[in-house]
N, C-alpha and C positions, 0 to 999 in steps of 0.2 A: 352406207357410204357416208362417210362422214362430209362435215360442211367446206370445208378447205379440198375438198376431191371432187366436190361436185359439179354439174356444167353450168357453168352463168352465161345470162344472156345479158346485155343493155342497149340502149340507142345511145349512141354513139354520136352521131351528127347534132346540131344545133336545137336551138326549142321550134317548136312546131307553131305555125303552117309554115313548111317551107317546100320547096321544088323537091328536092330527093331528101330521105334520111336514110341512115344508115343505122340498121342493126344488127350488133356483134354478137358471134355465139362462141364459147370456148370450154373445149373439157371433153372428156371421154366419149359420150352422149350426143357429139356437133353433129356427128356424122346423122346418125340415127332422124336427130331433130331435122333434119336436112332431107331425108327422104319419108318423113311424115308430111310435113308441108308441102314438099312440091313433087312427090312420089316415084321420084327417083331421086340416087343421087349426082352430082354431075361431072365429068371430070377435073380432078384437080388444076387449078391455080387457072380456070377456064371460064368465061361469064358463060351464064346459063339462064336462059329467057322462060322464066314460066309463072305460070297461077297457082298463087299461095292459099291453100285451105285449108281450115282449122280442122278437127279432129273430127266435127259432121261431115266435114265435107262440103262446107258452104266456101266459099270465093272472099279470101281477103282481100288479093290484090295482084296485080302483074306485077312480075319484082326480076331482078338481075339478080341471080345467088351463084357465089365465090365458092368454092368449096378447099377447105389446105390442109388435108395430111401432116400432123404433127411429123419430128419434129419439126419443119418447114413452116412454119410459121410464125404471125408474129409474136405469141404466147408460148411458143415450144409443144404446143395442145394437139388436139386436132380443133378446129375450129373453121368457122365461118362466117360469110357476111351477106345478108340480105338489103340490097338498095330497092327500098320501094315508096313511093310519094309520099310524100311529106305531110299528108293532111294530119290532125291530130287522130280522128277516129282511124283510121287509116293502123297509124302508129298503134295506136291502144288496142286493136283486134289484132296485130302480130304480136304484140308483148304478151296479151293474153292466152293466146293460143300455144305459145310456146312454156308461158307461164303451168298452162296444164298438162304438158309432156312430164311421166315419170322421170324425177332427175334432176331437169334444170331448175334453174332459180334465179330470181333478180341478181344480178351484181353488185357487190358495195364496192362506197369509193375508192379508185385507183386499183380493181384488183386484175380489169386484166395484165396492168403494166407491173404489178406483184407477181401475176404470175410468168410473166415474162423476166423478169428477174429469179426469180427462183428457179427458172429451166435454163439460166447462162444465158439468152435472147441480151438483157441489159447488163450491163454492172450498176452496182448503184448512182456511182454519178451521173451516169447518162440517165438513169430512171429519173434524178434532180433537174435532170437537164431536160428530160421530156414535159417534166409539171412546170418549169420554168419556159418554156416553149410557151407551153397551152395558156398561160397568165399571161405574158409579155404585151407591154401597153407599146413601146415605143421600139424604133427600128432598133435599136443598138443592144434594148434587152434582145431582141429576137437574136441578134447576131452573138452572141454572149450565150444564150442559152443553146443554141446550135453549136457551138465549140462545144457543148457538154453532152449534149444527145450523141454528138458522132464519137464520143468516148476521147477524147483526147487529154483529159486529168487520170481518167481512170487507165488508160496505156500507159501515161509517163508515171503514176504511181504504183503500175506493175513492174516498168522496168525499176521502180528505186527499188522495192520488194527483193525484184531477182538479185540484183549488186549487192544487199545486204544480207541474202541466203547465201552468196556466191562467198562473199567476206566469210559469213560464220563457217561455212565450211572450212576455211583455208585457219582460222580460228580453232576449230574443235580438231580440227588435224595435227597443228600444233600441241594440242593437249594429248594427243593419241602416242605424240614422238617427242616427246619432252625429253625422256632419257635417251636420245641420240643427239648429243651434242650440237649442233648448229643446225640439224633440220629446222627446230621449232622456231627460233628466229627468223629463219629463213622462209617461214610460211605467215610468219605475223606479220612481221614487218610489211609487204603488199597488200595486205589487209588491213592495216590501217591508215596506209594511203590512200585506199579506194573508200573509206570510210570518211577522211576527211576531207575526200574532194565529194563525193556526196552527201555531207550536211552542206557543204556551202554551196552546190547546185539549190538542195530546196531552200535554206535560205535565199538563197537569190528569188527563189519562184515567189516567197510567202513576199520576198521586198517589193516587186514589182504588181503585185497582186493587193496593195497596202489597202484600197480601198472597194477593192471591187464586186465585193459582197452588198456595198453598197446600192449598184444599180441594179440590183432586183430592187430594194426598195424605194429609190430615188432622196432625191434632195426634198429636203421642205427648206420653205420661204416663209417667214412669219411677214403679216403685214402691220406694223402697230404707230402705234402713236396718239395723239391725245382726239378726242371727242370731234367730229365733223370737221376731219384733215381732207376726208377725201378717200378711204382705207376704201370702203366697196367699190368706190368707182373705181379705183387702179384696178382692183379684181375683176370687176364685170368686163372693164378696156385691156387687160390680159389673158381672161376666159374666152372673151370674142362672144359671149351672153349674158344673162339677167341673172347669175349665178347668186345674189345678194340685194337684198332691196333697200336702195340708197332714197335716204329723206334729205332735207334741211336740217331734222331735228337732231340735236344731240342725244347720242345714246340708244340711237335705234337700232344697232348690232349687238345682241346681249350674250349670243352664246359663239364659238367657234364654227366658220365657214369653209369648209374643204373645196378645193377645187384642182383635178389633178390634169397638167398640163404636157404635153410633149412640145420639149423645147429643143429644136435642134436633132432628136434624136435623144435626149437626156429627159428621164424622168423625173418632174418635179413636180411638189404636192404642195401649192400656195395656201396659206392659211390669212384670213380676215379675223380679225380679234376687235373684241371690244375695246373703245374709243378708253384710254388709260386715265381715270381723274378719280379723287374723291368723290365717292357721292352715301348718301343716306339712303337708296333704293336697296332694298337685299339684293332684289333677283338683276342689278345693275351690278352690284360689288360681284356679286358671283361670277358674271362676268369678265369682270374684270381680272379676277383672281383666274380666271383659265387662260386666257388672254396672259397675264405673265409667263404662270407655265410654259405656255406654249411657246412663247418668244425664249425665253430659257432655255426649249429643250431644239429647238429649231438650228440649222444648217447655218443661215443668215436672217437676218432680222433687216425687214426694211422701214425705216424710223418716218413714217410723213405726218410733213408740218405743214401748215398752209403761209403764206405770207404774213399775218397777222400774229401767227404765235411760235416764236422760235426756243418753245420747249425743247431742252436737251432731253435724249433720251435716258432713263435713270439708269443709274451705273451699275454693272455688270461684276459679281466677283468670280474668280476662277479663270480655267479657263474655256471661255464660251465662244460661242459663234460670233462671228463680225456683226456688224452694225451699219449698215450705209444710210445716211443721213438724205431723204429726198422732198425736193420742197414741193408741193403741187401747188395747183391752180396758178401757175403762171400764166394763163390767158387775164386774170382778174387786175385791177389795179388796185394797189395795196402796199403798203411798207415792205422793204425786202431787207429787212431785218435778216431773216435767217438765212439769204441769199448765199451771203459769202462762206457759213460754214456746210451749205449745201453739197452733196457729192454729183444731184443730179437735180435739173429742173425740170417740171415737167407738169405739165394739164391733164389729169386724168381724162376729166371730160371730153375736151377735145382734141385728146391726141399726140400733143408739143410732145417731145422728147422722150415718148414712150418709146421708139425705136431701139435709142441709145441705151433706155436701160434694160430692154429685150436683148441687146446684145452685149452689155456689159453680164447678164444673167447667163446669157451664153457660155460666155470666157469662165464665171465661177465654175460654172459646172463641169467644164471641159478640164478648168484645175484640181479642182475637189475631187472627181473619179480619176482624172489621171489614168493611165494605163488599162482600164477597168476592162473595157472591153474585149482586150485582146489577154487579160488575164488567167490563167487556170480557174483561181481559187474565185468561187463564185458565193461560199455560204461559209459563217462559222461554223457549221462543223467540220467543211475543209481545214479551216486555219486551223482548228485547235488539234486534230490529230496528226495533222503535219509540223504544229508544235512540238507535239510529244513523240513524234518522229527524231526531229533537230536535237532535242532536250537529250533522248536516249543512245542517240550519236554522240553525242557530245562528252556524254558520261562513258559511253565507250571507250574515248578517245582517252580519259584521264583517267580512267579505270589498266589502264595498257602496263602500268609501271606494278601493279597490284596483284595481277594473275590473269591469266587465260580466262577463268571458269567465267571472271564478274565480266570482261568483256564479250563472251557469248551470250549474258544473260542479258544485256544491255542491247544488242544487237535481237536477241529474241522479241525482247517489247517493241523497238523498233520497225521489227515484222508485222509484226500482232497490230503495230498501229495504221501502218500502209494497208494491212488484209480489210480492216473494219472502214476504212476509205472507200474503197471500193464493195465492200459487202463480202468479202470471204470467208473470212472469221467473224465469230462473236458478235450478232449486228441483230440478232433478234428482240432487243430490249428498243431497241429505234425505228423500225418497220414498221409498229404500227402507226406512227407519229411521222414516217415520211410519206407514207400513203395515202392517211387517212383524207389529206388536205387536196387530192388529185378528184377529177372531176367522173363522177359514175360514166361509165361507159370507155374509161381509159386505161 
């Protein structure tokens, strides 16, 4: 039996101690393992109350076992599922005992939801949509990734599919009756109407879809600005904890501080950076040198200055992320030099006007994703094969005045590029790489 045939098992539920886990069985063999453990096996799709014993015949545990007759299942297998307490020894004498049943084997990552795509259970998107489910930090990824798991990219990129089989037929027809005078027009011509209102359908999809690849991985917030502005304390007063250890002293932030936040529903990934000055310390400059970076490479840049020093923030070429200019320690009394080109005032410390810029962060976000959520296009490699979708429409389209042959061949790639959207075609080079990153036991 080769490796790819053979039945894997995983725990499936949470890390251990917990109340119930759940362990998955799937593949030719579920059956079998099913009435080695609990000595018989039970009727399908039916909870079944019994004592799990390993191959002496000693007592692992009272378990609830599922029993599903492929292909009725959620693997297309046969397969099963053993709920039994959550202890870790608990867990570790059912994985083991099953570990020593002729056949099975641990499972690698994402392969029950591999093999449920390989039995038609998923299409690829949805399988995207299931590892974008299992990661989702904030409500709006969960809702976003649930458009994807219930198959809704991968239905509307079957039907573009079918419309552009449907075209080349009416296409290759015309090449068939070419020497009957006005048939062959007569069959083009509809087919390149339905070709050019379907590039501008997925155009529309990819426009409205502009960013929404994005909210898997959210916005980042750089926080920067010169030396004891105050940079941890907005972090720690926006994490809601000690996420950063705030001194008096200048320079005591030296490397990059993550802290990732659900803002509204909106993921966002605040960064603390070292306090921006010259200095003669290395492992200070090093700092500082990621600390640009990262403002650089960041969504928005939030610039604080304290009352005392209304350094501007240094100029920016390209084009980069905005910059909002925030004065803290307004509780303090002090020069309000940089007052007036402030966009927000505010106290880290104690609180003043953090509200305001918690929902001015709001409003970015809600601009920046834009339509995100209720978007198709969830990852680049949606966009970019519904590019080459558009791209081969389009060539279609000016291909029309040229010949038949190049307009069916235009419309062929076009196929060939909706098939590899959904995993129909030619999609063994990316399976391992969409898989591999899904969690054992999925």
């Amino acid at each position: 039996m080769s490796f790819s045939n053979q039945t894997i098992f995983a725990l499936s539920s949470g890390r251990a101690p917990a109340a119930i886990a759940v362990v998955r069985v799937s593949g030719s063999q579920a059956g079998a393992a099913v009435q080695r453990l609990c000595g018989k096996l039970p009727a399908p799709r039916q909870a079944h109350v019994a004592t799990l014993r390993d191959l002496d015949g000693s007592a692992i545990d009272a378990a609830v076992t599922l029993w599903f007759p492929g292909p009725r299942s959620a693997t297309g297998e046969d397969a099963a599922e053993f709920h039994i307490h959550g202890g870790r020894a608990v867990i570790a004498a059912l994985l083991e005992a099953l570990g020593a049943i002729d056949g099975l084997r641990p499972a690698e990552p994402g392969e029950f939801s591999r093999r449920a795509f390989e039995n038609g259970k998923l299409d690829l998107t949805a399988a995207e949509g299931l590892d974008d489910l299992v990661h989702a930090d904030t409500d709006r990824q969960r809702r976003q990734a649930l458009r994807h798991l219930r198959g809704l990219l991968g239905e509307r990129a079957e039907s573009w599919r079918q419309q552009i089989i449907a075209a080349s037929a009416l296409i290759e027809a015309g090449i068939d009756f070419s020497d009957e005078g006005d048939v062959s027009g007569e069959l083009v011509a509809p087919a390149l109407t339905k070709i050019a209102a379907l590039r501008a359908e997925i155009e529309e999809t990819l426009a409205a879809s502009a960013q929404s690849e994005r909210l898997r991985e959210g916005l980042t917030v750089a926080i920067a600005g010169p030396p004891n502005a105050g940079k941890s304390t907005l972090l720690n007063r926006l994490a809601r904890r000690e996420a950063a250890i705030v001194s008096p002293y200048a320079g005591t932030t030296r490397d990059v501080i993550e802290v990732h936040l659900d803002l509204d529903g909106y993921p966002v990934t605040l960064i603390d950076t070292a306090g921006m000055r010259e200095t003669a310390d290395p492992v200070e400059q090093e700092g500082v040198r990621r600390a640009r970076d990262r403002a650089r490479t960041s969504d928005l840049v939030l610039w604080l200055v304290d009352p005392a020093d209304p350094t501007s923030p240094p100029g920016r070429e390209g084009d980069h992320a905005p910059v909002w200019i925030v004065r803290n320690k307004a509780d303090l009394a002090g020069s309000d030099a940089s007052a007036a080109a402030a966009q927000f005032t505010i106290s880290a410390a104690r609180g003043d006007g953090v509200a305001e810029l918690v929902a001015a962060l709001v409003a970015f976000a809600r601009d920046f994703f834009g339509s995100g959520e209720m978007a198709l296009v969830s990852r680049a490699r949606h966009r970019t094969l519904l590019r080459e979708t558009v791209a081969a429409l389009t060539r279609a389209g000016q291909a029309a005045g040229a010949g038949e042959e190049l307009v069916a061949e235009e419309l062929r790639l076009a196929a060939h590029a909706l098939g590899r959207l959904t995993g129909r075609v030619d999609v063994e080079d990316i399976l391992d790489v969409i898989f591999r990153d899904f969690c054992i036991g999925k």
